[in-house]
C-alpha positions in Angstrom: -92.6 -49.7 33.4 -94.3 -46.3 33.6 -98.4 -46.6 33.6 -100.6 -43.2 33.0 -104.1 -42.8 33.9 -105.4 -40.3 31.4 -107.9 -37.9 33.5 -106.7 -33.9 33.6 -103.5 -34.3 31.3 -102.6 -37.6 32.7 -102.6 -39.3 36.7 -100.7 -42.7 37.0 -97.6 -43.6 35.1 -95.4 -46.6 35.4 -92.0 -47.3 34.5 -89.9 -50.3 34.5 -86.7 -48.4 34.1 -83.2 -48.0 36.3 -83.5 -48.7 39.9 -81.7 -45.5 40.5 -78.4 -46.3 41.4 -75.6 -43.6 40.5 -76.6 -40.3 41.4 -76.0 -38.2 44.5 -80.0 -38.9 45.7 -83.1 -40.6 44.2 -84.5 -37.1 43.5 -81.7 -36.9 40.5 -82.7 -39.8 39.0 -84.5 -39.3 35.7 -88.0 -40.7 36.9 -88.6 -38.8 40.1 -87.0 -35.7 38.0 -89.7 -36.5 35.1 -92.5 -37.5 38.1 -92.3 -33.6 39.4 -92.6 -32.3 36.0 -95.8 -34.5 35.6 -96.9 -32.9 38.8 -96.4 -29.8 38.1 -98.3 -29.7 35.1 -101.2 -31.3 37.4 -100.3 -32.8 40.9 -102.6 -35.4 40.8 -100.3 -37.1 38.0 -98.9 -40.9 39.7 -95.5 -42.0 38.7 -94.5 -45.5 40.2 -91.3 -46.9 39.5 -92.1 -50.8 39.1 -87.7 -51.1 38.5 -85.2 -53.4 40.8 -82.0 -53.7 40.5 -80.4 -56.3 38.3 -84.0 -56.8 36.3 -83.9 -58.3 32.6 -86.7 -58.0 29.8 -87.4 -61.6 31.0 -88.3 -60.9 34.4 -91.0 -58.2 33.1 -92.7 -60.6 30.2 -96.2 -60.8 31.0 -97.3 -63.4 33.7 -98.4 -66.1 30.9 -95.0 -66.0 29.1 -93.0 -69.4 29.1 -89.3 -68.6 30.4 -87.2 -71.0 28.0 -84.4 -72.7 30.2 -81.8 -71.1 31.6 -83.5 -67.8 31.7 -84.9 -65.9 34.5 -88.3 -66.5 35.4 -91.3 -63.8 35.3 -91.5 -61.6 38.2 -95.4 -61.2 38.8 -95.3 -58.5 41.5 -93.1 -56.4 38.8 -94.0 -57.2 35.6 -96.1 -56.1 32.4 -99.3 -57.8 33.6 -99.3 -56.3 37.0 -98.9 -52.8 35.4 -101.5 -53.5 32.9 -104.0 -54.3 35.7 -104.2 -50.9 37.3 -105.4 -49.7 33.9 -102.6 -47.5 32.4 -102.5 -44.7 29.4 -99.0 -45.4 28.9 -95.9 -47.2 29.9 -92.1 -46.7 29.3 -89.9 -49.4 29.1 -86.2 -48.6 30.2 -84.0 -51.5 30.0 -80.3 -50.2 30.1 -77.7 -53.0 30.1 -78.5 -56.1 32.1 -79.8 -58.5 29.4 -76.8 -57.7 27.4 -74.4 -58.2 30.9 -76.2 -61.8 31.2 -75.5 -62.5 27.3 -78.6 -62.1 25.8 -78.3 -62.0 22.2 -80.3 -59.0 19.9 -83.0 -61.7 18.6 -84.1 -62.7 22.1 -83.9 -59.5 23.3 -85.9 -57.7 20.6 -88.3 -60.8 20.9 -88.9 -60.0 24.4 -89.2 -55.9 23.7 -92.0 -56.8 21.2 -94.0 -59.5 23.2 -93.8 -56.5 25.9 -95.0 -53.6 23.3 -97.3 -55.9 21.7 -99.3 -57.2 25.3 -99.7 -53.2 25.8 -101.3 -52.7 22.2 -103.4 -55.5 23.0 -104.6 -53.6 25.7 -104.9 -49.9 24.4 -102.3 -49.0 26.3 -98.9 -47.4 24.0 -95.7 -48.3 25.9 -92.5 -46.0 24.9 -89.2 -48.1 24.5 -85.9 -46.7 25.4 -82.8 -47.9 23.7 -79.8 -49.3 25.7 -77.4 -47.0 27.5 -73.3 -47.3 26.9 -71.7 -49.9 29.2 -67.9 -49.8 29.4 -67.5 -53.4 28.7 -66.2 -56.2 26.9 -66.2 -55.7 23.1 -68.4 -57.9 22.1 -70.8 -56.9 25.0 -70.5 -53.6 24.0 -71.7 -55.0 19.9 -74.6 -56.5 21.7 -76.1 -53.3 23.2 -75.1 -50.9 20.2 -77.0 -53.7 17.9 -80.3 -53.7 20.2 -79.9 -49.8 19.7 -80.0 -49.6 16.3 -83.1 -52.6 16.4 -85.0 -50.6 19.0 -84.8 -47.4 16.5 -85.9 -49.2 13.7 -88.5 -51.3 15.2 -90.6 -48.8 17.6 -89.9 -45.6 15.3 -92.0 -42.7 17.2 -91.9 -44.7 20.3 -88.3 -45.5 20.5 -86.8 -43.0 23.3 -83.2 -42.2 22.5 -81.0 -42.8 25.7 -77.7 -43.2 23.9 -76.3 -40.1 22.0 -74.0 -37.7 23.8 -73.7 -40.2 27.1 -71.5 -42.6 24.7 -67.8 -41.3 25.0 -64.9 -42.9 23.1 -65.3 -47.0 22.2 -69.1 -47.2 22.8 -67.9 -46.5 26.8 -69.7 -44.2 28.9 -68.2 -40.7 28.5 -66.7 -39.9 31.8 -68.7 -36.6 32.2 -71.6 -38.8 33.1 -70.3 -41.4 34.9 -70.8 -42.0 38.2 -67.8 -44.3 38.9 -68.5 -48.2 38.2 -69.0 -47.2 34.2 -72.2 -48.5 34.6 -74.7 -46.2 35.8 -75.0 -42.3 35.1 -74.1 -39.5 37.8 -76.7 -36.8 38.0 -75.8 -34.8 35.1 -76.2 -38.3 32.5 -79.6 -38.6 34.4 -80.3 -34.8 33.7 -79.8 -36.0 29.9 -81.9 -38.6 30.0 -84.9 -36.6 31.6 -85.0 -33.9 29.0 -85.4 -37.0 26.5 -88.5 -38.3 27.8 -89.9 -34.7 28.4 -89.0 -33.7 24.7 -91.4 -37.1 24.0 -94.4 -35.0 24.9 -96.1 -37.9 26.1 -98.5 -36.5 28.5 -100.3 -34.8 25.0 -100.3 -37.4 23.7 -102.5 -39.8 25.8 -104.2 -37.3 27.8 -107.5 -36.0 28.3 -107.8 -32.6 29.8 -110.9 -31.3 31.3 -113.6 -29.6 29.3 -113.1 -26.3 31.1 -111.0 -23.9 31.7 -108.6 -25.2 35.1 -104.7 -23.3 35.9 -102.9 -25.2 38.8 -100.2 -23.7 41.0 -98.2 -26.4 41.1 -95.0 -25.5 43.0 -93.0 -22.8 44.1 -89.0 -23.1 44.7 -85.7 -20.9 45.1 -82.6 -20.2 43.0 -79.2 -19.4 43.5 -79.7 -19.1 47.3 -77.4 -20.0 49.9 -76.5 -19.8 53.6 -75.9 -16.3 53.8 -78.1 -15.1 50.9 -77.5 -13.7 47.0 -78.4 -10.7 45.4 -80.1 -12.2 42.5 -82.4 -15.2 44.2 -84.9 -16.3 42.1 -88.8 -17.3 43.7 -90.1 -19.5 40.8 -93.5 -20.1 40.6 -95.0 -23.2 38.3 -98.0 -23.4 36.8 -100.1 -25.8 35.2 -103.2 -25.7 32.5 -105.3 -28.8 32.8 -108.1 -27.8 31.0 -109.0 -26.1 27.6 -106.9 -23.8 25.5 -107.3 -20.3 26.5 -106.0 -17.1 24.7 -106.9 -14.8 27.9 -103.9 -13.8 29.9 -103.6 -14.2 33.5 -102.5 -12.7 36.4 -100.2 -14.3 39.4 -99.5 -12.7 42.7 -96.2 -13.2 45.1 -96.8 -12.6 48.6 -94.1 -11.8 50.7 -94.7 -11.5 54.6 -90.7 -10.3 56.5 -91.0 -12.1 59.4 -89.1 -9.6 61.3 -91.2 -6.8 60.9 -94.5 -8.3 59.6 -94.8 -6.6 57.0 -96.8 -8.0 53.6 -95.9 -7.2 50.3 -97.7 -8.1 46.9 -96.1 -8.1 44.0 -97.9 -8.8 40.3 -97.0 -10.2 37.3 -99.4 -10.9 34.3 -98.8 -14.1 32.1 -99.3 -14.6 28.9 -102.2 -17.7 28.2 -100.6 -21.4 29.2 -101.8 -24.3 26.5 -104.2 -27.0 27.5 -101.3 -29.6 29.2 -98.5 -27.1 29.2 -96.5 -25.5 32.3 -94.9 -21.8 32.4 -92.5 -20.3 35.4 -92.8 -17.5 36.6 -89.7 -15.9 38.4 -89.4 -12.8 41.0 -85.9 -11.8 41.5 -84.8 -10.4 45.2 -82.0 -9.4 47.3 -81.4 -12.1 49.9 -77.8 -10.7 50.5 -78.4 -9.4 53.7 -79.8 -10.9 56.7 -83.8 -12.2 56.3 -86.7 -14.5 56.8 -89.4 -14.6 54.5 -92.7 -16.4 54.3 -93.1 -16.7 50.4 -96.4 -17.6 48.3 -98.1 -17.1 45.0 -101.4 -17.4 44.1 -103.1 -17.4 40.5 -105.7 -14.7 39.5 -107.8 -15.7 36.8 -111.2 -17.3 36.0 -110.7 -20.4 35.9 -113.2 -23.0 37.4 -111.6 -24.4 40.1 -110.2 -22.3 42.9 -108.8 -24.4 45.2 -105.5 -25.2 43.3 -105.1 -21.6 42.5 -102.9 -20.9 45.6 -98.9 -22.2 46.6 -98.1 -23.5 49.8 -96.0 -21.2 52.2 -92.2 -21.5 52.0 -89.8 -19.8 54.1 -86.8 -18.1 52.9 -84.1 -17.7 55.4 -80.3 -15.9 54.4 -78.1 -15.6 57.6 -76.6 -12.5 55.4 -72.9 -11.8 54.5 -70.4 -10.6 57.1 -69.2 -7.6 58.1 -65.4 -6.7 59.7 -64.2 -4.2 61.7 -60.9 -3.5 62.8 -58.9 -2.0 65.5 -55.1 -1.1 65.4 -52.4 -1.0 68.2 -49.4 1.3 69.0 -46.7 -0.2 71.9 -43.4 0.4 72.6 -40.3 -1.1 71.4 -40.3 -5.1 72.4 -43.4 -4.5 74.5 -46.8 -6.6 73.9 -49.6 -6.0 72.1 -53.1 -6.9 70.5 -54.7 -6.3 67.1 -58.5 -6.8 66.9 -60.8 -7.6 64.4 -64.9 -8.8 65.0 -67.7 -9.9 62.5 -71.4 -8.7 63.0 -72.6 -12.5 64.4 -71.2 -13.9 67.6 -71.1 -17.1 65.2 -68.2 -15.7 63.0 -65.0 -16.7 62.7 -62.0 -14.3 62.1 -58.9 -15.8 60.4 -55.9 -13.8 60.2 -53.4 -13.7 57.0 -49.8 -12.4 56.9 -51.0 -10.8 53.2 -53.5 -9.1 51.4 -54.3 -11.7 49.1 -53.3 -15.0 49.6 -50.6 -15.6 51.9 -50.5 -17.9 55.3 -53.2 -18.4 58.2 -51.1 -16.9 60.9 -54.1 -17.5 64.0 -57.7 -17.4 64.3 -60.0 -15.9 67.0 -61.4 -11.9 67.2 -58.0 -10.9 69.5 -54.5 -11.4 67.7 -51.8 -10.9 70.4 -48.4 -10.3 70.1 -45.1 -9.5 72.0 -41.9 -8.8 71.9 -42.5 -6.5 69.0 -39.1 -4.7 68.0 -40.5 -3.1 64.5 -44.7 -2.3 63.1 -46.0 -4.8 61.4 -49.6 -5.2 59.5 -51.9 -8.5 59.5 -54.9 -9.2 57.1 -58.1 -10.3 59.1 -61.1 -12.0 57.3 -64.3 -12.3 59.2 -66.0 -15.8 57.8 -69.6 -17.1 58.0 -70.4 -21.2 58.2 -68.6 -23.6 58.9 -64.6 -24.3 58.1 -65.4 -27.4 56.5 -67.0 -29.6 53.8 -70.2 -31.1 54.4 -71.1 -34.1 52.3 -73.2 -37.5 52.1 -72.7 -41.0 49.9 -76.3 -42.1 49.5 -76.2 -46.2 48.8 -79.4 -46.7 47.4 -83.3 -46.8 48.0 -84.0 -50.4 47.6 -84.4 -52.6 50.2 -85.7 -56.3 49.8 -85.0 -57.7 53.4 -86.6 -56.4 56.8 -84.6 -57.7 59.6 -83.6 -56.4 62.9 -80.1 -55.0 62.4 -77.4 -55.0 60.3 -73.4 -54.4 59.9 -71.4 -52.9 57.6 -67.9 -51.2 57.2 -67.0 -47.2 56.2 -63.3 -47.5 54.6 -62.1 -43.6 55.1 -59.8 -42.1 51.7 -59.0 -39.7 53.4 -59.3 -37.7 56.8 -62.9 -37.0 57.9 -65.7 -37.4 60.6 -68.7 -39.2 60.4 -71.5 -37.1 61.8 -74.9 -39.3 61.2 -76.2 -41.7 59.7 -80.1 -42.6 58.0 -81.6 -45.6 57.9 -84.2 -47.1 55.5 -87.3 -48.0 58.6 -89.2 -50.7 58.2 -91.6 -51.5 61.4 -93.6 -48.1 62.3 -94.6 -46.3 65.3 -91.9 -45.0 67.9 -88.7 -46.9 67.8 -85.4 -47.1 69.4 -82.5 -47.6 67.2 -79.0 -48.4 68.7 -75.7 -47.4 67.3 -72.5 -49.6 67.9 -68.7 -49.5 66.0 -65.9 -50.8 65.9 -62.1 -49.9 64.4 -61.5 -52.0 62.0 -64.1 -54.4 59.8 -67.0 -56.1 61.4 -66.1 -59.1 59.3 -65.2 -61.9 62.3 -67.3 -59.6 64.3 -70.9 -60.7 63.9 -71.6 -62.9 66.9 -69.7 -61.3 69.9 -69.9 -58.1 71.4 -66.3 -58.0 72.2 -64.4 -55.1 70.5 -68.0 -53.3 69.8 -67.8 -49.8 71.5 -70.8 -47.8 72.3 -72.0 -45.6 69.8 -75.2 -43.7 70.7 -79.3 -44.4 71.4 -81.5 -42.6 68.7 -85.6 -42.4 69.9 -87.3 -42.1 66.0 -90.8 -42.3 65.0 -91.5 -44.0 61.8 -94.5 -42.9 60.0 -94.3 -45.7 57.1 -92.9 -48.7 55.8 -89.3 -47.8 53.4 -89.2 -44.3 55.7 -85.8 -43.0 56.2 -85.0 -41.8 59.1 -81.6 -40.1 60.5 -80.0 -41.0 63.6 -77.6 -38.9 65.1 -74.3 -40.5 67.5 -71.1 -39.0 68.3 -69.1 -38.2 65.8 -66.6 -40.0 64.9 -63.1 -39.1 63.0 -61.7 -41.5 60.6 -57.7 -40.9 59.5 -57.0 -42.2 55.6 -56.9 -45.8 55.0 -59.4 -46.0 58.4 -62.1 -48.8 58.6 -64.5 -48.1 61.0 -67.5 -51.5 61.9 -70.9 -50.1 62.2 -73.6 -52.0 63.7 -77.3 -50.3 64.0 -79.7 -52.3 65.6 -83.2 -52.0 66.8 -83.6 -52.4 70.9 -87.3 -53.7 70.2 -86.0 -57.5 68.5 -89.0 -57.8 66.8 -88.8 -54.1 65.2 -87.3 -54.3 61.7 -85.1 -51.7 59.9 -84.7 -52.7 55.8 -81.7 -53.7 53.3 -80.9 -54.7 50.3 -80.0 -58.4 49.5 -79.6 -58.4 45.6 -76.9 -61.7 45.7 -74.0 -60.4 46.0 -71.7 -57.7 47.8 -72.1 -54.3 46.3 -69.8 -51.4 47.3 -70.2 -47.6 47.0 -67.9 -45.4 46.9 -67.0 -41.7 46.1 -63.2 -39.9 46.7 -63.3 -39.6 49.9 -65.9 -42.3 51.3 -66.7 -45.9 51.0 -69.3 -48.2 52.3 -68.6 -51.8 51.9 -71.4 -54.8 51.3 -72.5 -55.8 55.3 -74.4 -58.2 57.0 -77.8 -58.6 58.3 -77.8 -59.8 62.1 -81.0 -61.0 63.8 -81.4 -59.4 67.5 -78.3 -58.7 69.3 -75.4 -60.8 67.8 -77.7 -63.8 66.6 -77.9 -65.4 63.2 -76.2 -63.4 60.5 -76.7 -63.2 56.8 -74.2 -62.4 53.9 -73.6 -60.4 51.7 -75.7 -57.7 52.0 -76.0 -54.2 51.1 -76.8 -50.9 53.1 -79.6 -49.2 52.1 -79.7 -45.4 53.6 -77.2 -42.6 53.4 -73.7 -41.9 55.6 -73.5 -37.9 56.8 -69.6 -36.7 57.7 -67.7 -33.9 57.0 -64.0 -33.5 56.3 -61.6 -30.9 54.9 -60.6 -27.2 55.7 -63.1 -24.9 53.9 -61.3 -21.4 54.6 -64.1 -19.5 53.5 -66.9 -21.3 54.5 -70.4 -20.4 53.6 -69.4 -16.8 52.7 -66.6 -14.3 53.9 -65.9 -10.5 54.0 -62.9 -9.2 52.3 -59.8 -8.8 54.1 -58.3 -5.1 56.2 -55.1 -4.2 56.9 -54.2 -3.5 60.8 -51.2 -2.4 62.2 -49.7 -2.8 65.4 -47.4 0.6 65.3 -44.4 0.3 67.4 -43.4 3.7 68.8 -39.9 4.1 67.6 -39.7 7.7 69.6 -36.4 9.0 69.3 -34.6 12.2 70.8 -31.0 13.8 70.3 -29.5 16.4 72.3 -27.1 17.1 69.3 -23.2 16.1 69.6 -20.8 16.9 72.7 -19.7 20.0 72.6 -17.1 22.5 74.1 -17.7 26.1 74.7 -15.4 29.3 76.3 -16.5 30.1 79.9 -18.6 32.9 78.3 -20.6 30.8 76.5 -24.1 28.8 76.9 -26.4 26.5 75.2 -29.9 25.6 75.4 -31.0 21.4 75.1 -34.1 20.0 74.2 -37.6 21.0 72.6 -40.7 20.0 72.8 -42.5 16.9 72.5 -46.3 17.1 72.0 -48.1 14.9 75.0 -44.2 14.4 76.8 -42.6 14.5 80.4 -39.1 15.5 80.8 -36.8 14.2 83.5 -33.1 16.0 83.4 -30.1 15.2 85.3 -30.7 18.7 87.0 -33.8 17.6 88.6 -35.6 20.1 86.1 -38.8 19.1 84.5 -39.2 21.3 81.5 -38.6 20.7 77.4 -35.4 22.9 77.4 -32.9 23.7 79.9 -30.5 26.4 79.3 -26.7 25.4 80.3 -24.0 27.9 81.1 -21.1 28.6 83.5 -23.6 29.5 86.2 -24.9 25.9 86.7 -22.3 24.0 85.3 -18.4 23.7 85.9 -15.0 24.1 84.1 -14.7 20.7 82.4 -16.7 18.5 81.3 -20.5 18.4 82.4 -22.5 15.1 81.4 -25.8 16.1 81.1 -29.2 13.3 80.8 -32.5 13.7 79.9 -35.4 10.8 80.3 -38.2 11.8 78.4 -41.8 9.3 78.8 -44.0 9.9 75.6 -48.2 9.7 75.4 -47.8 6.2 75.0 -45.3 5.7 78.4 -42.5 4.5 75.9 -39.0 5.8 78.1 -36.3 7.0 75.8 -33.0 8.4 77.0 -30.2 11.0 75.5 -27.2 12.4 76.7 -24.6 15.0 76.3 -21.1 16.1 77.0 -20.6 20.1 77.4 -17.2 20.8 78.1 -16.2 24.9 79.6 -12.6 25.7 78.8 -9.9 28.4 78.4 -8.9 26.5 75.3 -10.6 25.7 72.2 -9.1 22.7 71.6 -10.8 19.5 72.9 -8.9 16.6 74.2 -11.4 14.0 72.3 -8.6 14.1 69.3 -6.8 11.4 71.2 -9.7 9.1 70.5 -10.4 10.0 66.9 -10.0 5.8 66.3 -12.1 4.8 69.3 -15.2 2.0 68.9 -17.1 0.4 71.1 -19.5 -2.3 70.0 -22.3 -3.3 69.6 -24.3 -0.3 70.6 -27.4 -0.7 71.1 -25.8 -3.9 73.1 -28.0 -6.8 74.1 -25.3 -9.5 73.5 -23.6 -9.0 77.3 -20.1 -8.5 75.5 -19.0 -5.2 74.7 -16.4 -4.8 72.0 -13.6 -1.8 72.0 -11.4 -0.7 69.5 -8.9 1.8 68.8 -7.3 2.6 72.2 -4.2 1.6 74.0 -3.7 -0.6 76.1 -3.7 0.1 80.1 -6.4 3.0 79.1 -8.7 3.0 82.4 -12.6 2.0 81.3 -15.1 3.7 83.6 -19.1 2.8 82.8 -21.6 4.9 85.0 -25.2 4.9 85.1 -27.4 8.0 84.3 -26.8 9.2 88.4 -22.8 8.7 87.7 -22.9 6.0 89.6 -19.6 3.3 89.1 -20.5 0.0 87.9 -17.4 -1.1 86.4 -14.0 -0.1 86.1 -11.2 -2.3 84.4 -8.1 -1.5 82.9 -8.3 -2.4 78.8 -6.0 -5.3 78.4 -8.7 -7.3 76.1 -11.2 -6.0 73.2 -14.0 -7.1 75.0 -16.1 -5.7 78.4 -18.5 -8.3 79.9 -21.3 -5.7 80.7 -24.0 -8.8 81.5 -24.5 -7.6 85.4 -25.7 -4.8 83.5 -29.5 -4.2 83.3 -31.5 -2.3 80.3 -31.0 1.0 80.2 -28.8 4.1 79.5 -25.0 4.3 80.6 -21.8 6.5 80.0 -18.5 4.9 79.2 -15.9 7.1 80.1 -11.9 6.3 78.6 -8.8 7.6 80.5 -5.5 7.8 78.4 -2.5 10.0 79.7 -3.7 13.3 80.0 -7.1 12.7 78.2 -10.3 11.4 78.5 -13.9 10.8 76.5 -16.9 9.6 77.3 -19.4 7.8 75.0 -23.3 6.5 75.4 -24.2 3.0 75.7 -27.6 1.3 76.0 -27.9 -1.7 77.3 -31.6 -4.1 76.0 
C-alpha cells in the first residue's frame, strides 16, 4: 500500500505492491523509480513500501477483518489499518499474482479488493488498484488472474491502474522481453513499464495541495551517456519542481562548472519557460567529457520565488579518465636477426594488445614492447592501446528483504561459467563498528554447518554500520570459480552477539542469472552452533568473468613494421678479358664500408693485368651497410690469349641448394672423378673430395660466403655458395 500526505503537492505515500524481486537492483523497481519522481517534484514527498514477499489481499484486510478458515490471517504490522493510521492522501494497491498462485477464486478476491477500497473511502483516503500482472502458469491459473483483470477494470474505473497490456506475451504468459527469468516477476525494463503507468495516473494532482505561493525546488541533478573514459555528448540534467501556485513568468537556471585541474568557474544560463503548480521540467547542458576531466557540477534556480533555500543542487563531480591515445615505433634488422616493435598509450594504466590484422584478426601478444627474432622477411603488426579493464564486471543482487537477524549465515555460488568472485555485501543488522568474517569452502556447505573442517580462510572485513537493513560490502580475496564450480560461503560476525540479516520466507529460493547462481542457505548461530534451514541470502555477490578486448574504451589500431634489410650487391657475372683489358667492380652504397679481397677499402676497384694474373683471379668484396647487416659478392675475372673460356665444359653444372642451410649440398651435371675444391673468401681449403656421389656434406661448414671450384680434364669453374 502507498499512503500520501497531501502538504506541497504531496509527502508520504504507501504502497502494498511487489516486494521487488526481479530486477538488477531495488532502484529499478517501479516504486523507488516512482518515489524519485515524487521527490523530484518536491523532496519532502515519503514513499514507504509496506510489500513482503509472498503477501495475499488477505494478509492486508484491515485489522478487524474475520479470516474465514483456511486462509491467511491479517498481518497487522502490514496491513490497511496500519497505513491508514499515519493519515494518508492516497494508497496504491499492487497485488500481482499470489492470491491467484494459492487458488483464490475472482469472487473472494474482488471481495477482498473492495473491503480494502471501501475501509479507505471510509476514511477519506482514495486508494488506486492495480490489476494482476501475467504469470506463466497453469491454464486455469492463468483464467483466474485475466478474470480478476477484467473485474478490477470494471469495478474501480478511474482508479483501476493497468499493469497488464504489452507485459502479456503469447498465452496470457509474460512476454520474454520483460522477464526476469522465473516467469514470475518483471526484469527492469517490465518494471520501467509499469512506472510510466502510475506516473501517467497523475495522482499527485489529484490529492494534493500546493502552497499558496509561488515555490520552484531544484530537485536533482544527474549525468547521461557518460562513461569511464568520457563522451562527447554528456548530458548534466537538472530537475526542477513547482510546489506552489501557477506562474506564467519564466525563469532562469544557472550551471556552475568549477575544472578541478585548473580551478577555473564557469556559468552557463539557460532561461525556462513557466513549470505548472505540481509539475517537473529538465533542463539539460550538453559537454564534451571525451577527454580527460574532473568537474564539480551544480545548478541553481534564479527566480522569485519565496523560498530560497531549495533553490540550489548539491555538488556532483564528473570524472572521464579520457580516451587513449597510441603511438608507434618501427624496427629495421637484418636478415634472421632480432628485433622489437613498440607501441605505448598516454596512461601508464593502458594496455596495448597486438593483432596480426587491421581489422579483426588474432591477439598475437600484449605489453608496450613486441619482440621478435629470427626474422627472415618484413612483416607488419596492428597495435591497439586499450583503457579499463579486460574483463566484465557484474553483480546478482538477491533481494532487500530480510525477516531474520542472526549472527551468520551459509550459502552456496554454483559458477555457469568461468569467473571470479571479487566481494560480497551484506544486509547489517546490529550498528556501530563490526567485524565480519569471511570463510568458503569448494563444494556446498550442505553437511558443512557444524564443523569447521574443510572451511578455508577467506578474509576479515572491519565495517561500520550506520543503521539497521544497511548494506555493507566486504571485500576477501578473490576467488575464481571454473563452470559447473560450487563454492560454500560462510560470513559470520566475530562479535556472537552482533547480527547480520536474511530472509526466511518458508522455503528455499534460488537466484540466478547466465553466468551466476546463489542457492537458498542457512542461518548458523556463532561459530558452527545451531543452524536453520532453508534460508535465503539477502545482499548482492560482486565477480567478474570474461575477456572484454576492448575494455572501457580503445584507440584505433596502427600499422608497424619491423623492415628486414634485404641489402643486396652483384659484382655482375665472371668474366674473361685479353691481357689488354680492365674492368672496374662495385659502386656506391650510401652509409656503406667496403672490404675487398685486395685489402682495398673503397666502393670501386679497378682490375687489370697490373694487379691481377694470367688466369683466373677470384675476386671478394664484404660490404657492412648503416644498419651493420654483412653481405658478400664475388667474381671470377679470367686474363687470356684466347677468347674462348673453358666454363663451356660445365654448361650442365648445378649445385644445390644455394643459399644452403640444410648441411647437404647437391651437384649435378658433371662427371664423375671431377675434383671438388670449396675455399673460403681468404682461399683457404676446407674440403676437397673427388665427386663419386650427388651430394657434399658441407655441415663443418659455418655461415658465410665460399667458392666451389670443379676440376675436369683440362678445365675448371668455380661457383659461389653461402652457407646460413
Amino acid at each position: 500500500m502507498c499512503k500520501i500526505n497531501s502538504n506541497s503537492c504531496g509527502s508520504n505515500w504507501f504502497f502494498n505492491c511487489c516486494a521487488g524481486s526481479g530486477p538488477s537492483s531495488s532502484d529499478s523497481t517501479w516504486v523507488n523509480r516512482y518515489r524519485k519522481y515524487l521527490q523530484n517534484i518536491n523532496p519532502a514527498n515519503q514513499v514507504t513500501n509496506l510489500a513482503v514477499g509472498g503477501t495475499t489481499t488477505y494478509h492486508i484486510m484491515p485489522s478487524w477483518f474475520l479470516t474465514p478458515t483456511g486462509k491467511p490471517a491479517v498481518t497487522p504490522a502490514k496491513n490497511v489499518t496500519m497505513a491508514l493510521s499515519l493519515n494518508p492522501d492516497a494508497i496504491i494497491v499492487n497485488m500481482p499474482s499470489n492470491d491467484g498462485a494459492n487458488g483464490f477464486d475472482v469472487n473472494e478476491q474482488m471481495s477482498n479488493f473492495i473491503t480494502l477500497y471501501n475501509e479507505a473511502d471510509t476514511a477519506g483516503v482514495q486508494m488506486w488498484v492495480c490489476t494482476t500482472q501475467p504469470k506463466n502458469t497453469n491454464t486455469a491459473k492463468k483464467i483466474i488472474q485475466t478474470e480478476v483483470r477484467d473485474s478490477i477494470f470494471n469495478y474501480f474505473g478511474n482508479y483501476a491502474i493497468d499493469f497488464w497490456t504489452t507485459i502479456v506475451g503469447t498465452n496470457n504468459d509474460i512476454d520474454t522481453l520483460y522477464d526476469s527469468g522465473d516467469g514470475t516477476h518483471l526484469n527492469n525494463a517490465g518494471h520501467r513499464i509499469l512506472y510510466n503507468r502510475v506516473v501517467s495516473e497523475d495522482i499527485v494532482n489529484l490529492v494534493s495541495d500546493t502552497l499558496q505561493y509561488l515555490d520552484y525546488v531544484l530537485n536533482d541533478i544527474y549525468f547521461e551517456n557518460i562513461s569511464a573514459c568520457g563522451d562527447s555528448n554528456t548530458s548534466i540534467n537538472a530537475v526542477i519542481g513547482n510546489i506552489g501556485t501557477n506562474n506564467s513568468s519564466n525563469l532562469s537556471l544557472n550551471f556552475e562548472i568549477k575544472d578541478n585541474a585548473t580551478g577555473i568557474f564557469s556559468i552557463i544560463p539557460f532561461s525556462i519557460s513557466a513549470i505548472n503548480s505540481c509539475s517537473i521540467d529538465t533542463v539539460s547542458l550538453v559537454v564534451n567529457t571525451y577527454n580527460s576531466i574532473d568537474f564539480s557540477v551544480r545548478s541553481y534556480i534564479v527566480s522569485s520565488d519565496t523560498i530560497k533555500s531549495n533553490d540550489t543542487s548539491q555538488n556532483k563531480k564528473i570524472v572521464t579518465l579520457g580516451h587513449p591515445l597510441i603511438s608507434v615505433q618501427n624496427d629495421t634488422i637484418c636478415r634472421g636477426g632480432v628485433g622489437m616493435l613498440m607501441a605505448q598509450g598516454n596512461s601508464i594504466n593502458d594496455t596495448v594488445i597486438w593483432y596480426d590484422s587491421l581489422v579483426g584478426g588474432q591477439i598475437i601478444g600484449y605489453g608496450n614492447n613486441f619482440n621478435l627474432s629470427n626474422v627472415l622477411t618484413s612483416i607488419t603488426y596492428y597495435p591497439e592501446v586499450v583503457r579499463g579493464d579486460l574483463f566484465y564486471s557484474n553483480s546478482l543482487f538477491t533481494t532487500s528483504n530480510a525477516s531474520t537477524n542472526w549472527n551468520g549465515f551459509m550459502f552456496d555460488i554454483v559458477a555457469n561459467d568461468t569467473l571470479t568472485i571479487d566481494s560480497i555485501q551484506i544486509n547489517m543488522n546490529s550498528v556501530g563498528a563490526q567485524t565480519v568474517i569471511g570463510l568458503n569452502r569448494m563444494g556446498s556447505h550442505i553437511g558443512h554447518e557444524s564443523s569447521n573442517i574443510g572451511w578455508v580462510p577467506w578474509g576479515t572485513e572491519n565495517i561500520t554500520v550506520a543503521n539497521p537493513g544497511d548494506f555493507k560490502t566486504v571485500i576477501f580475496s578473490p576467488v575464481t570459480l571454473n563452470s559447473n564450480d560450487t563454492l560454500g560461503v560462510y560470513l559470520y560476525l566475530q562479535t556472537s552477539s552482533s547480527y547480520l540479516s536474511y530472509q526466511n520466507s518458508g522455503g528455499a529460493q534460488n537466484v540466478s542469472n547466465s553466468t551466476i547462481q546463489v542457492l537458498s542457505g542457512t542461518g548458523i548461530s556463532h561459530t558452527y552452533g545451531t543452524s536453520y534451514s532453508p534460508r535465503n541470502f539477502s545482499g548482492e555477490v560482486f565477480y567478474h568473468y570474461g575477456f572484454r578486448p576492448q575494455g572501457d574504451c580503445v584507440s584505433p589500431r596502427l600499422a608497424v613494421e619491423m623492415v628486414v634489410s634485404n641489402s643486396n650487391y652483384s659484382l655482375g657475372n665472371d668474366t674473361s678479358l685479353a691481357l689488354n683489358q680492365s674492368i672496374t667492380l662495385g659502386s656506391p652504397i650510401s652509409g656503406a664500408t667496403y672490404l675487398w679481397s685486395n685489402s682495398a677499402t673503397t666502393s670501386q676497384i679497378n682490375v687489370d693485368t697490373s694487379n691481377s694474373s694470367l688466369g683466373s683471379n677470384t675476386i671478394w668484396v664484404q660490404i657492412t651497410d648503416g644498419l651493420g647487416c654483412v653481405f658478400y659478392d664475388t667474381i671470377i675475372v679470367t686474363f687470356s690469349n684466347v677468347s674462348s673460356i673453358l666454363e663451356s665444359d660445365f654448361s650442365s653444372l648445378k649445385i644445390y641448394p644455394n643459399p644452403n642451410n640444410s648441411g647437404f649440398l647437391n651437384v649435378m651435371g658433371i662427371e664423375k672423378g671431377t675434383l671438388i675444391v670449396i675455399r673460403d673468401v681468404n682461399g683457404k681449403i676446407l674440403i676437397s673430395e673427388l665427386f663419386n656421389n650427388e651430394t657434399i656434406d658441407v655441415t663443418v661448414i659455418s655461415k658465410g660466403l665460399y667458392l666451389v671450384s670443379f676440376y675436369q680434364k683440362k678445365s675448371s669453374i668455380t661457383k659461389k655458395l653461402i652457407v646460413e
